[in-house]
N, C-alpha and C positions, 0 to 999 in steps of 0.2 A: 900240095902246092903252097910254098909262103907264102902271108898276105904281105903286099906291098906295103908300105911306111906311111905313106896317106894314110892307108888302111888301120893299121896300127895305132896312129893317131886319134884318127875316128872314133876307135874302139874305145880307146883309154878315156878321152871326153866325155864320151856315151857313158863309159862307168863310171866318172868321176858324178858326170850330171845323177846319174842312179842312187850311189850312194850319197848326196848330197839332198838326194829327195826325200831321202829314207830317213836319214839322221839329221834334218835342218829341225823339225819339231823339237827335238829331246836336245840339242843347243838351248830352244827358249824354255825348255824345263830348267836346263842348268842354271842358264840366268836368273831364273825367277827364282830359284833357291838359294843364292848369294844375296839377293838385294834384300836389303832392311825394311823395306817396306810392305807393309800386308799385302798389297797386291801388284802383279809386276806391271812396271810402266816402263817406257823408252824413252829420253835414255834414263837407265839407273844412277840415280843419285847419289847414293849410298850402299858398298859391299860391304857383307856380312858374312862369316859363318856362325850367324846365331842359331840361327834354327838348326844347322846339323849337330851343336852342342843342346838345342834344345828336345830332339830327337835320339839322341843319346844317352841321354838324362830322363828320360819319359817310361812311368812305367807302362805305360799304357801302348807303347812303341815296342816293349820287350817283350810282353804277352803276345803282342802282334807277329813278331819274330818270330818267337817261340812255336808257334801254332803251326806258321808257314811253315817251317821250316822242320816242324815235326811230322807233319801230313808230307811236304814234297821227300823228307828222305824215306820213310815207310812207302810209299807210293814208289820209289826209285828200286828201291829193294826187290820188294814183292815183284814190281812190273819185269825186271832184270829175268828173276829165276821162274817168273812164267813166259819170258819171252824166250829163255833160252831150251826149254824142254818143248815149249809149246812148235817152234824154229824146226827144232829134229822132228819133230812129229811129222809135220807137213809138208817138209821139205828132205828128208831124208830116206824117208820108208816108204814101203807101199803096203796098206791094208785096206781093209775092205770101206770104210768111212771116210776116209781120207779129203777127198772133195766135197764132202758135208762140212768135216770137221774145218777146213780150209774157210768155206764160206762163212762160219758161224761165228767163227772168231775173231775176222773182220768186221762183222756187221756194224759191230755199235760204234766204229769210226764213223758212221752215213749217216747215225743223227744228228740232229741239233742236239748242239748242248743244254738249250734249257727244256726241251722236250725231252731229252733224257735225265734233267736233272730231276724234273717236275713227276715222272715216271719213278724213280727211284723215291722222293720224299715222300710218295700216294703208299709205296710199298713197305718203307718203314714204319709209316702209321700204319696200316693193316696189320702190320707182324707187332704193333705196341713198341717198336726200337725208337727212343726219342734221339731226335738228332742233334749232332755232336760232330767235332771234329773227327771222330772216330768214323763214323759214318762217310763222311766226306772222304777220308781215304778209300772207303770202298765205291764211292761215283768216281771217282779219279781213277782209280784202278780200273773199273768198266770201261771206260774212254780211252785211259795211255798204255793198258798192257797192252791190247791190240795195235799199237802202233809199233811199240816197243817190238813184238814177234814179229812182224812187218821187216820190221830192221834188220833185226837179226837174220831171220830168212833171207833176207837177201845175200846175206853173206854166209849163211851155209848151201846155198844151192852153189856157190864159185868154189868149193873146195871137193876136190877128186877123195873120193870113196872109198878109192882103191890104196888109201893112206891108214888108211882104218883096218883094211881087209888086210894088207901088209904085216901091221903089228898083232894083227889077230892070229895071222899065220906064223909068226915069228913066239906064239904062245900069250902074248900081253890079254888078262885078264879084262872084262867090261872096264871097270873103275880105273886101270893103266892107259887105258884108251883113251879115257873120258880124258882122265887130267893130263896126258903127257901129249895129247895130239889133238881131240876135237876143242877141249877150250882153248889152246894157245889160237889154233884157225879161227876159232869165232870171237876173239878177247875184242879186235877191231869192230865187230858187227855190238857186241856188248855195251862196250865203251858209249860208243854211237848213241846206242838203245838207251841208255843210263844218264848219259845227258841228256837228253829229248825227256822223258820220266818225269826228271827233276825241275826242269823247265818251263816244262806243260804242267805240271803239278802246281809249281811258286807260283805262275800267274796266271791261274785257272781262275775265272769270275763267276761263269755260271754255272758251273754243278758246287763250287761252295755256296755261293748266293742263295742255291735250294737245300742242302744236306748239312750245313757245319750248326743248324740252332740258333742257341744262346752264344755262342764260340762263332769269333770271325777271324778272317787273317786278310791277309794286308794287302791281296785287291780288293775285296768287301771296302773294309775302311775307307780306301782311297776313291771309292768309288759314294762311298755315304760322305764324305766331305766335300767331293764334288759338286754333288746335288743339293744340300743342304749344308750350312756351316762348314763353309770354305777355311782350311787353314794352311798358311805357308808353309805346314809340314808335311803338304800335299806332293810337293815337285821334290823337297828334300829326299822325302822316304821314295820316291820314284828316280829319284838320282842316283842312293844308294845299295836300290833292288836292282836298277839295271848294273851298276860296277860290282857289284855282289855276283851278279852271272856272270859278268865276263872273267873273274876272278875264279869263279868254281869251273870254268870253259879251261881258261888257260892252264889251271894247277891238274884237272884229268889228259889236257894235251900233252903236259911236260910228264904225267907218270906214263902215259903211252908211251911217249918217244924212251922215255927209260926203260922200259920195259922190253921194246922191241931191242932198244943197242943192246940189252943185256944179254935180249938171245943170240942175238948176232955175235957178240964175242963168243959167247958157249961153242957156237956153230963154228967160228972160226981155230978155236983151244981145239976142238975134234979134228 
């Protein structure tokens, strides 16, 4: 049944007040990064973009980059090709583990993160691994692959089986399978998985807080300036990390969307 236009109205209001709740904070982040003055006051006196030229120019901004962004793409990777084997596993076969293997691999979404951070760093020391950002990719991986298979499962249990059994019978090899019919069906479930990875990786606090070391990346930072020795290139590099996501959001939406018309026209040439 349609909703009536009152209705309608209502609705849109209700979303508009939602996202207006959500995004009214990171507005006075933005502000506070334009204004010339160390600390933001109302109204701003003076706009600037000092600090995003001084944040650009820092080496100490680049190392922080650097780190993030080397931990969140290895983390993206890895979590990818274990969420996609791990997806088929559990969601495609039947063997005799199956419901073990289902539970086991969820689990460590149900901790807290700093009780699994603080569990992992007790464990590096005992094995003598001094921690490192390298380290930190592997608590990051503990927490987002399981989410990452999460994802993907969901989107291989919605594809018929009998797509698979078809080309099986038609002679296609394991490996013709894999690439000509079950990744194009799961590339949406991937995608998905891939941005969530990356995401959850950039602005992870507590398992780097306990596993990156002498090495931090740039929720640590942002979080040590917070508490101590506040600098206006707090709200900048938080201005820049959030349009930095939505920029790596938008450019894997537009290779989906290209990716799908591409098949689409193949599908149409046949």
């Amino acid at each position: 049944m349609p909703a009536s236009r009152s209705t309608r109205i209502v609705l849109f209001i209700y979303g508009l007040l939602v996202i207006g709740f959500l995004y009214l904070p990171l507005v006075s982040v933005g502000f506070a990064s334009v204004s010339r003055a160390r600390y933001l006051s109302f109204p701003i006196k003076r706009y600037s973009s000092k600090w995003y030229a001084d944040a650009l120019a820092s080496s100490t901004v680049k190392d922080l980059l650097w780190t993030s962004l080397s931990v969140a793409v290895i983390v993206t990777i890895i979590s990818v090709v274990i969420a996609f084997f791990g997806a088929l596993a559990f969601a495609r076969y039947n063997w005799r583990y199956r419901t073990a293997f289902q539970k086991l691999i969820l689990l460590p979404i149900f901790f807290p993160q700093t009780v699994l951070g603080l569990a992992l760093l007790m464990w590096f020391n005992s094995l003598g691994i001094i921690p490192t950002w390298k380290t930190a990719v592997v608590a990051h991986l503990v927490w987002i692959a399981p989410i990452a298979t999460l994802i993907v499962a969901i989107r291989a249990y919605g594809f018929d089986p009998a797509l698979e059994e078809a080309a099986r019978d038609m002679g296609a090899g394991t490996p013709t399978i894999l690439r000509e019919i079950t990744l194009p069906l799961l590339m949406p479930g991937l995608v998905s998985a891939g941005l969530f990875a990356f995401l959850l990786s950039w602005g992870n606090f507590p398992l780097s807080l306990f596993t990156t070391g002498a090495d931090s990346t740039l929720p640590e930072w942002l979080y040590a300036k917070m508490v101590s020795g506040y600098s206006p290139l707090v709200p900048t590099l938080g201005i820049m990390s959030v349009v930095g996501s939505f920029v790596i959001i938008m450019a894997a939406l537009c290779v989906a969307w290209m990716l799908r018309a591409n098949k689409e026209s193949k599908i149409a040439q046949h």
